[in-house]
C-alpha positions as CSV (number, residue, x, y, z in Angstrom):
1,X,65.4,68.4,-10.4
2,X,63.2,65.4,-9.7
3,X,62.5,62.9,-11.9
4,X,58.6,61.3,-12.3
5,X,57.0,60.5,-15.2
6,X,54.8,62.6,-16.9
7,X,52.1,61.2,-15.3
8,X,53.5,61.4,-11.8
9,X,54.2,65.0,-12.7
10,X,50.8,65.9,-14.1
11,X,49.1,64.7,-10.5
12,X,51.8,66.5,-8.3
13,X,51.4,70.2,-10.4
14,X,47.7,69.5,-10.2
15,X,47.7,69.0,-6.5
16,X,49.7,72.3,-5.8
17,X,47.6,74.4,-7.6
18,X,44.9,77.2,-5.4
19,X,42.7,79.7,-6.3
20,X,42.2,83.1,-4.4
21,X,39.7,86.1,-4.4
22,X,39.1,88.1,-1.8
23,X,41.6,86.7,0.7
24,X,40.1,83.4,0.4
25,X,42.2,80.7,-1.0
26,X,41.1,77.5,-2.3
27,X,42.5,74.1,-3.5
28,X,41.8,74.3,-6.9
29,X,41.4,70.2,-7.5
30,X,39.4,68.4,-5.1
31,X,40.2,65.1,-6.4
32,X,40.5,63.2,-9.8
33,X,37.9,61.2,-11.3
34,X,39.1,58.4,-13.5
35,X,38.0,55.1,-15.1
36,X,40.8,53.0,-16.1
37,X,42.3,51.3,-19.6
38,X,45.0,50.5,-21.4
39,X,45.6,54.3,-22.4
40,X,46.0,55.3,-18.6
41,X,46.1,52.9,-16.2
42,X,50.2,52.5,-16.9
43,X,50.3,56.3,-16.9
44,X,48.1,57.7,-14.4
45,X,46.6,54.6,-13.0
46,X,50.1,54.1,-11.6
47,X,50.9,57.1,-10.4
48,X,47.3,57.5,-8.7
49,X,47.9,54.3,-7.0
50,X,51.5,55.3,-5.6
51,X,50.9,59.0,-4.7
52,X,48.0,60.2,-2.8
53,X,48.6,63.7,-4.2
54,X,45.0,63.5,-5.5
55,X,42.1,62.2,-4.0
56,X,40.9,59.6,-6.3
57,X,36.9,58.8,-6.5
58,X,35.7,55.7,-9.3
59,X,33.2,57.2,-11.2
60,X,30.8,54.4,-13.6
61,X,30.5,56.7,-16.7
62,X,33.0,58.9,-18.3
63,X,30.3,61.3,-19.0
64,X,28.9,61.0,-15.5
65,X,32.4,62.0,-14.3
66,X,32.8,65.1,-16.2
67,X,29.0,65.9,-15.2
68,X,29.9,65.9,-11.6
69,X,33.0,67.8,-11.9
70,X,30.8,70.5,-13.5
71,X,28.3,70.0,-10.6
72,X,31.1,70.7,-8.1
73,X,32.8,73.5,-10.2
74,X,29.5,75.3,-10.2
75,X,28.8,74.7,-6.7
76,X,32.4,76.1,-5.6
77,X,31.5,79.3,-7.9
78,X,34.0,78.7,-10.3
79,X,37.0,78.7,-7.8
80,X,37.7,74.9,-7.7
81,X,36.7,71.7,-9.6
82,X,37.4,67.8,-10.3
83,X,40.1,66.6,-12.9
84,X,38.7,63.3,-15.1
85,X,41.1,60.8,-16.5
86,X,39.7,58.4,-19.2
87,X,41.7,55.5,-21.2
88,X,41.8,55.7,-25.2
89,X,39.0,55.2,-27.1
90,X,35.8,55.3,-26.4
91,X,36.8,56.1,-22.8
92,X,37.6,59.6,-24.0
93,X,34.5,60.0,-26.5
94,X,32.1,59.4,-23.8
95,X,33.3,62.9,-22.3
96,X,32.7,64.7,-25.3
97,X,28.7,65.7,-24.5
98,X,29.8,66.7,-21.0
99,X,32.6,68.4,-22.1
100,X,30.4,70.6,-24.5
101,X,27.9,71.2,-21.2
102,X,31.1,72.4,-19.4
103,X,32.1,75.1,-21.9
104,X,28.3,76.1,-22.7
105,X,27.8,77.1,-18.7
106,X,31.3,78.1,-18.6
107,X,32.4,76.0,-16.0
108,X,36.2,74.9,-15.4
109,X,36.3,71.4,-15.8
110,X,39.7,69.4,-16.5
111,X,39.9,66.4,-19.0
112,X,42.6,64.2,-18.9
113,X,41.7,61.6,-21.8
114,X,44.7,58.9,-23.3
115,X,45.9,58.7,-26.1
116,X,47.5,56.5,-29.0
117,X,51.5,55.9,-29.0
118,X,52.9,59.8,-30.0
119,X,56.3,57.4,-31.0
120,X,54.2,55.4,-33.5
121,X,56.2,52.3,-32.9
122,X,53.5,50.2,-32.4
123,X,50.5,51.7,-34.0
124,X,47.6,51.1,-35.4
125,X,47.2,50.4,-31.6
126,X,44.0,49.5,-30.5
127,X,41.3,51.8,-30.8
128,X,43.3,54.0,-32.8
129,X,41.0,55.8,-35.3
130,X,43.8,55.9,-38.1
131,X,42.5,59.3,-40.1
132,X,44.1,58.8,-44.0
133,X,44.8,62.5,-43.9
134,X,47.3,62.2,-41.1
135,X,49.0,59.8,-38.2
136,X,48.6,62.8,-36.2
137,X,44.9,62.8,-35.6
138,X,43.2,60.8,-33.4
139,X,39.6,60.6,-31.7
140,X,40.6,63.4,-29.3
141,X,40.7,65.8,-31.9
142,X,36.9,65.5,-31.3
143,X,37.4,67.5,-28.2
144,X,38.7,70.8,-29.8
145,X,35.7,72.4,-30.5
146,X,33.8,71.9,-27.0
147,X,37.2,72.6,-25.1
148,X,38.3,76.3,-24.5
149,X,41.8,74.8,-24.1
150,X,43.0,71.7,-26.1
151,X,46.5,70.7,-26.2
152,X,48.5,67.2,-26.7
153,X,51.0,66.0,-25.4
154,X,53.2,64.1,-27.4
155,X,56.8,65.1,-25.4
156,X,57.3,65.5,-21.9
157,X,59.5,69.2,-22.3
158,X,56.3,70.1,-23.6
159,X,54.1,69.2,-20.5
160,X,55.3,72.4,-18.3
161,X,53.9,74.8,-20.9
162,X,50.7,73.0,-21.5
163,X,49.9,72.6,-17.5
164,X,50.3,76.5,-17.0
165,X,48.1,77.1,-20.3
166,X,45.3,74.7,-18.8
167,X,45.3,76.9,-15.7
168,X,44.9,80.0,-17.0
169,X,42.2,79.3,-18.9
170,X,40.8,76.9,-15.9
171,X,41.0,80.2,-13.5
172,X,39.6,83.2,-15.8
173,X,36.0,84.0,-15.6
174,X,36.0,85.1,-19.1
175,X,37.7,82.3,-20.6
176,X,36.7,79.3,-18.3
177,X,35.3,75.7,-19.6
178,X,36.2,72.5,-20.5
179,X,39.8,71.9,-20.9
180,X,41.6,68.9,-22.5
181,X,45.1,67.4,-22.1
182,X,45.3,64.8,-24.5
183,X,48.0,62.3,-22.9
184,X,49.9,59.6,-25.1
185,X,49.8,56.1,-23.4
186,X,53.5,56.0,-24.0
187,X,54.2,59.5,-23.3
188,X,52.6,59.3,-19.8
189,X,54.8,56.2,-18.6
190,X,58.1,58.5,-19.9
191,X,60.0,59.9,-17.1
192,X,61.6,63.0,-17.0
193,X,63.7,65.5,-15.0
194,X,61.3,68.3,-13.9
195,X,62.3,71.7,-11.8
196,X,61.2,71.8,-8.6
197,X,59.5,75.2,-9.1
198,X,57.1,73.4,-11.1
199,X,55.4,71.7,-8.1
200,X,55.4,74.5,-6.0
201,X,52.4,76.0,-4.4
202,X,51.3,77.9,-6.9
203,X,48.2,80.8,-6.2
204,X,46.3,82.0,-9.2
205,X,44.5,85.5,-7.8
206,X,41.3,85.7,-9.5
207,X,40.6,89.2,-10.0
208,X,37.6,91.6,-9.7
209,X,38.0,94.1,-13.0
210,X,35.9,97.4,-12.7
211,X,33.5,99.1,-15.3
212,X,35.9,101.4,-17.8
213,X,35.3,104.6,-16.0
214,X,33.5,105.9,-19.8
215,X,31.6,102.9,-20.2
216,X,30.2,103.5,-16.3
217,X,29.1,106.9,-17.0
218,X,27.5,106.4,-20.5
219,X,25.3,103.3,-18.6
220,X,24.8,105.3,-15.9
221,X,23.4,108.6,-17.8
222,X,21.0,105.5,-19.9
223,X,19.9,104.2,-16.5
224,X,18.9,107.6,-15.5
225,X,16.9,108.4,-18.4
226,X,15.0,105.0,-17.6
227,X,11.7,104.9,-16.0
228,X,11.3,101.3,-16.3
229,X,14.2,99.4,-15.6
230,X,14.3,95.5,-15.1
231,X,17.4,93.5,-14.0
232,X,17.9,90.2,-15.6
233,X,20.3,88.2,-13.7
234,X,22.4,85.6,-14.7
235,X,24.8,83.1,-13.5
236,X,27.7,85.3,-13.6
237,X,25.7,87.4,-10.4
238,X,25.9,84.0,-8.3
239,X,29.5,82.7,-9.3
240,X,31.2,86.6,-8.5
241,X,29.3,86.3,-5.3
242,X,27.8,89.6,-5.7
243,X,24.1,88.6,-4.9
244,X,24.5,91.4,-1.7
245,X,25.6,94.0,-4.1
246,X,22.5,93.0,-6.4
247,X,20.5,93.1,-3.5
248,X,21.3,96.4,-2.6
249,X,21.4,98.1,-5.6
250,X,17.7,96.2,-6.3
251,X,16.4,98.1,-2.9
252,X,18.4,101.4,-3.3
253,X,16.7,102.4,-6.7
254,X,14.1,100.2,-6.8
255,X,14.7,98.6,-10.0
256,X,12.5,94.8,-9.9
257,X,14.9,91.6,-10.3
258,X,14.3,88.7,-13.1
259,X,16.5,85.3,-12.9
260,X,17.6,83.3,-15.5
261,X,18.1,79.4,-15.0
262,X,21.8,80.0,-13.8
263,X,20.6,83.0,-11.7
264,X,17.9,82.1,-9.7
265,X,18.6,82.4,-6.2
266,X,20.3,85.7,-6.9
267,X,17.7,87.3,-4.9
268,X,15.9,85.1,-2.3
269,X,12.3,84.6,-2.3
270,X,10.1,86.7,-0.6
271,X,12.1,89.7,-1.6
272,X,9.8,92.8,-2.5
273,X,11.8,93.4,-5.6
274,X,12.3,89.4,-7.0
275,X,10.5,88.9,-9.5
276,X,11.3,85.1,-10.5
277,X,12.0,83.6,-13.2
278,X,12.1,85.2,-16.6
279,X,11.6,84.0,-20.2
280,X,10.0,81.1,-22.1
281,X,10.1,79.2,-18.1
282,X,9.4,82.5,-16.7
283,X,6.8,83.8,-14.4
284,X,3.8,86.0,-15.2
285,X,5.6,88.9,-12.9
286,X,9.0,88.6,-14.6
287,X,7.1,88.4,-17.8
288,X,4.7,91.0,-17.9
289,X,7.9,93.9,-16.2
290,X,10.0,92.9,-19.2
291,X,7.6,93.4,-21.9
292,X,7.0,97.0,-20.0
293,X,10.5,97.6,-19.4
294,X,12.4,100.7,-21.3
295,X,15.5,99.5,-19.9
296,X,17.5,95.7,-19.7
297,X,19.9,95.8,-17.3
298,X,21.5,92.3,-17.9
299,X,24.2,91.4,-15.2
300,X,26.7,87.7,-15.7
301,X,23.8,86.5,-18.2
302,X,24.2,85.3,-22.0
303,X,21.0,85.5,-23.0
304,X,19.8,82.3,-24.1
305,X,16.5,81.6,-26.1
306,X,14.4,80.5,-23.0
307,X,15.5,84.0,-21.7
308,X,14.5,86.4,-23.9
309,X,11.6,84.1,-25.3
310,X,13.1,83.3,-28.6
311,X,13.8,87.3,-28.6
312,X,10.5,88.1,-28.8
313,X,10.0,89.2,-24.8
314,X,11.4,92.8,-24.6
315,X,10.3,95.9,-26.3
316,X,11.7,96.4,-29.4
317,X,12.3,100.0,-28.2
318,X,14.0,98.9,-24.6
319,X,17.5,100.2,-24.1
320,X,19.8,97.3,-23.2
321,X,22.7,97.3,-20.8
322,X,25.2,94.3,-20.0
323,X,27.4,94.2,-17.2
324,X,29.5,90.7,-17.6
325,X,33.0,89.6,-17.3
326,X,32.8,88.2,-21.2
327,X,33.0,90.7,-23.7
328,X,31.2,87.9,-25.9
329,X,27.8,88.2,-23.7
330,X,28.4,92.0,-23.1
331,X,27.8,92.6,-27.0
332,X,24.7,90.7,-26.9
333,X,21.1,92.4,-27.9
334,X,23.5,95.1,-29.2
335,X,23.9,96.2,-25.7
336,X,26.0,99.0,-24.1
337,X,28.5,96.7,-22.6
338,X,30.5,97.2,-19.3
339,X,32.5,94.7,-19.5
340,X,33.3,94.1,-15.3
341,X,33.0,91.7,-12.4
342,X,29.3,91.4,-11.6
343,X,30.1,92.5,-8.3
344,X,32.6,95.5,-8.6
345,X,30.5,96.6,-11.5
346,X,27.0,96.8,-9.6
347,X,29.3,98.7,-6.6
348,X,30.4,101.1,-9.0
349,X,26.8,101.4,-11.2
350,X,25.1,101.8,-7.7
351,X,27.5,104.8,-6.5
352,X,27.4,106.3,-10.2
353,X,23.6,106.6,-9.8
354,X,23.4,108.5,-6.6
355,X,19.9,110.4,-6.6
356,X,18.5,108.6,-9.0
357,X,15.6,106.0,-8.5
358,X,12.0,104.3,-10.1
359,X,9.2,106.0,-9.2
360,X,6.9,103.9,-6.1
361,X,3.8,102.9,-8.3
362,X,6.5,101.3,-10.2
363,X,7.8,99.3,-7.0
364,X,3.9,98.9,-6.1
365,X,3.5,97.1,-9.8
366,X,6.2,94.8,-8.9
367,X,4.7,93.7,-6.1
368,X,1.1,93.2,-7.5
369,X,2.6,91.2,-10.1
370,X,4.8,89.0,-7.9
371,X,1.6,88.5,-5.4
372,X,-0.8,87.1,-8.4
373,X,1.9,84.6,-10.0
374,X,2.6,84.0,-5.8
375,X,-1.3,83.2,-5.4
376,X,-1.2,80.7,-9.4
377,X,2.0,78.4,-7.7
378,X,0.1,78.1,-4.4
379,X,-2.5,76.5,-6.2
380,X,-0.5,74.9,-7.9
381,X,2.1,73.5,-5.3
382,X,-1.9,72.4,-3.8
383,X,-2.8,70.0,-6.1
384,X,-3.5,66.2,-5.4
385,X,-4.5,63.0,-7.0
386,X,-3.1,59.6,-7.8
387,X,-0.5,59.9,-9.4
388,X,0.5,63.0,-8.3
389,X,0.7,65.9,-10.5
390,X,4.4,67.2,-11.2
391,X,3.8,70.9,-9.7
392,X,2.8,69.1,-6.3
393,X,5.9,67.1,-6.4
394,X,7.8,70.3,-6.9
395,X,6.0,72.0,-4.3
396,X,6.5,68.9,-1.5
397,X,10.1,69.1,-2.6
398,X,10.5,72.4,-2.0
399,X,9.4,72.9,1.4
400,X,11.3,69.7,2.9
401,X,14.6,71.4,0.9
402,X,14.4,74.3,4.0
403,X,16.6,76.7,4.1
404,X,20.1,74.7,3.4
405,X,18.7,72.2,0.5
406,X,19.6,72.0,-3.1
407,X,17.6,71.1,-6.0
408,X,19.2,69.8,-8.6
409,X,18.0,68.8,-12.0
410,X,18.5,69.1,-16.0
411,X,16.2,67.8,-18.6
412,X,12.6,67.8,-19.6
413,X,9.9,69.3,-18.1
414,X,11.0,69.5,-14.8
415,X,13.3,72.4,-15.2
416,X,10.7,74.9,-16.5
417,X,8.6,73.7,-14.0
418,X,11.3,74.0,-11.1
419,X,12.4,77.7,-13.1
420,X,8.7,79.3,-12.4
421,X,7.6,77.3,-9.6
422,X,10.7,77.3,-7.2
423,X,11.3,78.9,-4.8
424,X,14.8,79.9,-3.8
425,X,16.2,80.1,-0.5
426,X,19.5,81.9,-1.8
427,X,22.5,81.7,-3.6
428,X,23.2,78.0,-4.1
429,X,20.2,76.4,-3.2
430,X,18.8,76.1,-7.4
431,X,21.2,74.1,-9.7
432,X,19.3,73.5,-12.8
433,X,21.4,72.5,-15.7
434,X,19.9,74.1,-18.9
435,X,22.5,75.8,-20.9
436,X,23.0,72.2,-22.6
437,X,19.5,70.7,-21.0
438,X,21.9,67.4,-20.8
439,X,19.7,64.7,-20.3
440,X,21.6,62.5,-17.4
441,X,23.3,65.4,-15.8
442,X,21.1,65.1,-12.7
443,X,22.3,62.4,-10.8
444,X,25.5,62.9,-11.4
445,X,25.8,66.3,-11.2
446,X,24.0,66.1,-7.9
447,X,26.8,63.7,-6.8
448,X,29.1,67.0,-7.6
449,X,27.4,69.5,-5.7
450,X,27.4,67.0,-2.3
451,X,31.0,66.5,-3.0
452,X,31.3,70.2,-3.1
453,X,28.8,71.1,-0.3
454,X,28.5,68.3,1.9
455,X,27.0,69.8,4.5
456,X,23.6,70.8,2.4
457,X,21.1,68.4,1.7
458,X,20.9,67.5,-2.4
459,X,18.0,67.0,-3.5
460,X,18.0,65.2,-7.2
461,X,14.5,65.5,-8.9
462,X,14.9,63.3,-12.0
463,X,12.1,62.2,-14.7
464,X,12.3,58.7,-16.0
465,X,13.9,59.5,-19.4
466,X,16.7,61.0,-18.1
467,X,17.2,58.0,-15.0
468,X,17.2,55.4,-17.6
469,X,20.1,57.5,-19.4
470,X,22.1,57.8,-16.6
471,X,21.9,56.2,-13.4
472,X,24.6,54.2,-12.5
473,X,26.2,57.4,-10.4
474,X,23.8,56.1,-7.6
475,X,26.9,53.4,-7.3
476,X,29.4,56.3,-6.5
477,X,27.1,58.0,-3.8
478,X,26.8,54.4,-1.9
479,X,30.4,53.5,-2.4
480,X,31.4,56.8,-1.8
481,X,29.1,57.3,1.5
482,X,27.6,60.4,-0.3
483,X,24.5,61.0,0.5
484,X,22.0,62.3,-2.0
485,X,18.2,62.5,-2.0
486,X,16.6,61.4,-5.4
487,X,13.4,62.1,-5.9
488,X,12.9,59.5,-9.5
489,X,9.2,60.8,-11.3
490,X,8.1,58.2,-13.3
491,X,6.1,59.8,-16.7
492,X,6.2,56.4,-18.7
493,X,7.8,58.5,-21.1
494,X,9.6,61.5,-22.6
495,X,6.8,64.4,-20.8
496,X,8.3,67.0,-21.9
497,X,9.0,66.5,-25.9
498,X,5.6,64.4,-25.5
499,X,3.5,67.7,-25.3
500,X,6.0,69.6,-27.4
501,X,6.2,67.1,-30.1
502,X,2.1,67.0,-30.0
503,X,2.1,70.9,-30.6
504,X,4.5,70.5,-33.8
505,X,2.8,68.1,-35.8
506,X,4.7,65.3,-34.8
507,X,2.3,63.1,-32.9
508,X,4.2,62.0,-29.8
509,X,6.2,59.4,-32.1
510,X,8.5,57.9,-29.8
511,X,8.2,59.3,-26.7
512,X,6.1,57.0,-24.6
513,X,7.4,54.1,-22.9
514,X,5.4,51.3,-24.3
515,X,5.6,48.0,-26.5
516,X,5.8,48.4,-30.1
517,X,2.2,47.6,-30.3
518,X,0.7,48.5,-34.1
519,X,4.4,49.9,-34.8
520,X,4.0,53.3,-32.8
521,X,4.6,52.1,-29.6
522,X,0.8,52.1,-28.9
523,X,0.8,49.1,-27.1
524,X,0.4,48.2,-23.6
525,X,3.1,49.9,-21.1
526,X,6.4,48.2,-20.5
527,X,6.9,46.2,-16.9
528,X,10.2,48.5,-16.1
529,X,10.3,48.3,-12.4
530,X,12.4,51.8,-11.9
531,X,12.1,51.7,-8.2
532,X,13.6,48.2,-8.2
533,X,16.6,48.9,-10.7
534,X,17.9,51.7,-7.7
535,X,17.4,49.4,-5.2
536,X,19.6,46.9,-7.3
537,X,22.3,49.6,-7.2
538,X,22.5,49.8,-3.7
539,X,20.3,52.9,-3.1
540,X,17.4,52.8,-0.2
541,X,14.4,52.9,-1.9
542,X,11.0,54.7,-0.9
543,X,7.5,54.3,-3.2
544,X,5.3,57.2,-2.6
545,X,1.4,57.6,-4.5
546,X,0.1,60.0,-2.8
547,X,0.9,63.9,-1.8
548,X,0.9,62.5,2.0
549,X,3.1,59.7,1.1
550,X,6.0,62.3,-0.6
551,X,6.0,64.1,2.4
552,X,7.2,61.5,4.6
553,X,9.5,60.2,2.6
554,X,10.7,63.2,2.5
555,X,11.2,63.4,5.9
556,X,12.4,60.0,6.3
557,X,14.9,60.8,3.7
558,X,16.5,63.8,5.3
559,X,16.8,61.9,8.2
560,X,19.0,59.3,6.8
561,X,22.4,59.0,6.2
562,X,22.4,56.9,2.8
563,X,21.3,57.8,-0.2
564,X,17.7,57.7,-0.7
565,X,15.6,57.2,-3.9
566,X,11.6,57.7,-3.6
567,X,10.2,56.8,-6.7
568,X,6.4,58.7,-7.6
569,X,4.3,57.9,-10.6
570,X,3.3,61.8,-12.1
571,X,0.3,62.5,-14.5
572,X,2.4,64.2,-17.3
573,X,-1.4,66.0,-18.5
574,X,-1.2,68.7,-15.7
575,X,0.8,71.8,-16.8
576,X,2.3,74.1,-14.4
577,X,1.0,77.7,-14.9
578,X,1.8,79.3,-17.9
579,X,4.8,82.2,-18.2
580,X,2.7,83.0,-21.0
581,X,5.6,83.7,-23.4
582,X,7.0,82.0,-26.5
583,X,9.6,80.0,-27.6
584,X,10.3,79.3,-31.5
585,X,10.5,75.8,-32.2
586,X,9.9,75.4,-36.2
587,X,6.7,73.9,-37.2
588,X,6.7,71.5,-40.7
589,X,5.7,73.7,-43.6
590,X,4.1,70.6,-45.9
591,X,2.0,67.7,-43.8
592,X,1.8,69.3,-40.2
593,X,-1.8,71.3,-39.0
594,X,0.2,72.7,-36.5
595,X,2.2,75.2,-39.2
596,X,-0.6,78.0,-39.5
597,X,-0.9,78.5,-35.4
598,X,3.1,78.9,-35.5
599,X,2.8,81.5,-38.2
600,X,0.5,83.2,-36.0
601,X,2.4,83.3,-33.3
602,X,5.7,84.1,-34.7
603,X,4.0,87.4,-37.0
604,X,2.4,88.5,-33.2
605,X,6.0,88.3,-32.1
606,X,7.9,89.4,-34.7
């Protein structure tokens, strides 16, 4: 037996704790992230600062932490993450919007908020929320319905239990996303006498399940009846690692690939059978196959709105299979569902097929498609002028990322732009947060993905809405020594909602970056010097006007070996090319001109 304190014990199970799948095994917890109070710093504070079990990293956001623990979790595949400790309070609250972004990409993220006194003796203790109903609830009850896990810890014979609990859910594919240990500040100074066995080296074998052998053959005879098939690939292709498999299967029945947010990258670009993007961000290729297709063949995707274009994209009359580890997303579009690993489920579809395959005009169609939307983004990627328009930005960025660069991003109008205009080098190189669209994720989810990968380049392209959200992570990178390239696009203002709030009636209100003027924020634009507030957090700063200008400091910024900020002014009035496909934002009924176009539109797709 050894005796710690819960605390103590929590950091030494954490630290023996791996992953495995195929042979490879993994430290599960690459460090701890953790901002200190008086609901930790006795507790875990202490037992950080006398046992280096953990790697500790100061985070300047408890939001921002949990952000780039899901950066890293998503850039390790799923197979290891960060662990966030937070004091009492309003400590733990500020994790709950990350949290929910956590569980909605289901990605493994572990939250380790304080507590008030489980003994009572002393309570109401500060920030206690003291619920009338019962003593028993506290502020991180909040975290129960963003958490796939959620347990308290109000004894220390009950801590054993809850650890293995956190790690099963932390370790299955189907299950995985934000998990919460709430810990007493009392309760995590307590000592105990623990088993040895507990902080043993512990393996958790992540698994490949294959297709029910039925379920294979009924999708396989649907597939074969197809003449039209389109995959749609999702997340789930890139964190089984199965992007080879999905490859192969692409080339060996020719059936064309589409990419959600999460998948792109599945299939590099270039290749005769990608596609691009697909959905409301989609590309005119992607697009135009799906509306043709007779057949969905969904693989690790759930199907969000900006995929299926507010469901309005595929034929009513298209058959729909879905190959995912989640029974959940499986179900979806009331599709035949093969519930699998990505990859041991395309290996088996792919043998289960043999002699089957699309017919080559079909192939040829493909690649007509790809080679027009190909011919809109070069154009595109092309244009100049002062300042810059965003698809040139995104195109400069693009060809200084290379082969081993990142792009990182979240909110606004970038990632629709990045989702049609990108293009992907492989697996890893796109990470675009946008099953939550988390405004302030950028930064510090870029700080993630360079903890994860440090031997890519990041490259963090982030508008000025989200920056002034969140950008205090840039102190992390510099104390931290990791190096991040942020590429800050100045709008004067929310770009994105801008146009859409224009289309809906609502008349920009609120999202331009201006004095109050005649009460609409009309007036004259606000003297916020972005470029100097990330040089006054320690980042080097570049200012670039012109498409010439980007490109060197560009270059200038690979080179380095600090972080680098280059700030560019963007003219928010030129649109990237248009997928050409919907999405179904409500228009007023009463008061807004908009509301007869949006009837339109939604009888056409409807």
């Amino acid at each position: 037996m050894i005796r710690l304190t819960v605390a103590q014990a929590t950091l030494r199970f954490l630290a023996a704790q791996h992953t495995e799948r195929d042979g490879a095994e993994h430290r599960m917890f690459g460090g701890i992230f953790g901002i200190f109070g008086h609901g930790n710093v006795a507790g875990l504070g202490q037992a950080l600062a006398t046992d280096a079990a953990l790697p500790y990293l100061l985070s300047r956001n408890e939001q921002a932490m949990v952000h780039a623990a899901a950066g890293y979790a998503r850039a390790s595949n799923r197979l290891r993450t960060l662990a966030c400790t937070t004091s009492v309070g309003p400590g733990a609250t500020n994790m709950i919007t990350a949290a929910a972004g956590a569980t909605i990409n289901r990605l493994p993220v572990l939250l380790l908020p304080g507590d008030v006194f489980a003994t009572r003796v002393a309570n109401p203790v500060l920030q206690e929320l003291e619920d009338p109903r019962s003593y028993d609830v506290s502020v991180n009850d909040a975290f129960k319905p963003v958490s796939r896990y959620w347990d308290r810890i109000n004894r220390p014979e009950q801590l054993p239990s809850a650890l293995l609990a956190a790690m099963r859910v932390l370790t299955d594919p189907a299950e995985t996303g934000a998990v919460t240990l709430a810990l007493p500040q009392d309760v995590q100074a307590e000592a105990w006498e623990w088993p040895e066995e507990l902080f043993a080296h512990r393996v958790w074998h992540i698994g490949r399940p294959r297709p029910e052998p039925a379920a294979l053959a009924r999708a396989a005879e649907l597939i074969r009846r197809s003449a039209r098939p389109l995959i749609v690939a999702g997340g789930g292709v890139i964190y089984s690692e199965a992007t080879e498999e999905l490859r192969a299967f692409a080339e060996r029945y020719g059936v064309p690939v589409a990419e959600t947010q999460a998948g792109k990258g599945a299939l590099p670009y270039g290749h005769p059978l990608a596609a691009g993007a697909v959905g409301a961000t989609g590309t005119t290729a992607a697009n135009a196959l799906a509306r043709e297709a007779d057949l969905i063949i969904g693989v690790g995707t759930r199907y969000s709105d900006f995929t299926t274009a507010s469901r309005s994209l595929f034929d009513q009359d298209a058959q729909v299979v879905n190959l995912n580890i989640t029974s959940f997303d499986a179900a979806k579009l009331s599709g035949l569902q093969l519930v699998a690993d990505a990859r041991a489920g395309l290996a088996d579809l792919a043998e289960a097929l043999d002699g089957w395959g699309t017919a080559g005009v079909y192939r040829t169609m493909t690649a007509e498609l790809t080679r027009a939307w190909d011919a809109q983004v070069d154009a595109a990627h092309a244009l100049d002028g002062t300042p810059l328009p965003q698809p040139a930005i995104i195109g400069a960025v693009n060809a200084a990322a290379g082969e081993d660069g990142v792009v990182v991003c979240a909110a606004g109008s970038m990632p629709g732009d990045l989702h049609k205009m990108w293009r992907p080098s492989g697996p890893g190189s796109y990470h675009v947060e946008y099953g939550y669209s988390c405004m302030g994720y950028e930064i510090a989810g870029g700080l993630g993905v360079k903890l994860a990968v440090p031997e890519r380049e990041v490259f963090v392209l982030v508008g000025d809405g989200s920056y002034l959200m969140m950008a205090q992570e840039l102190v992390t990178a510099v104390a931290e020594g990791v190096k991040l390239i942020v590429v800050l696009v100045d709008n004067s203002g929310f770009a994105s909602i801008g146009r859409l709030s224009e289309s809906v009636g609502a008349g920009r209100l609120g999202t331009a970056y201006r004095y109050r003027g005649s009460g609409r924020y009309d007036g004259g634009p606000l003297p916020v010097d972005l470029a100097a507030n990330a040089a006054s957090l320690g980042a080097r700063v570049i200012r670039a006007e012109t498409g010439d200008d980007l490109r060197k400091a560009l270059e200038s910024a690979r080179a380095a070996d600090e972080t680098t900020v280059i700030y560019v002014k963007a003219d928010p009035h030129v649109d990237a090319p248009s997928s050409e496909a919907w999405w179904d934002v409500p228009v007023a009924e009463v008061g807004s001109p908009a509301r007869a176009a949006y009837e339109e539109a939604r009888r056409a797709r409807h």
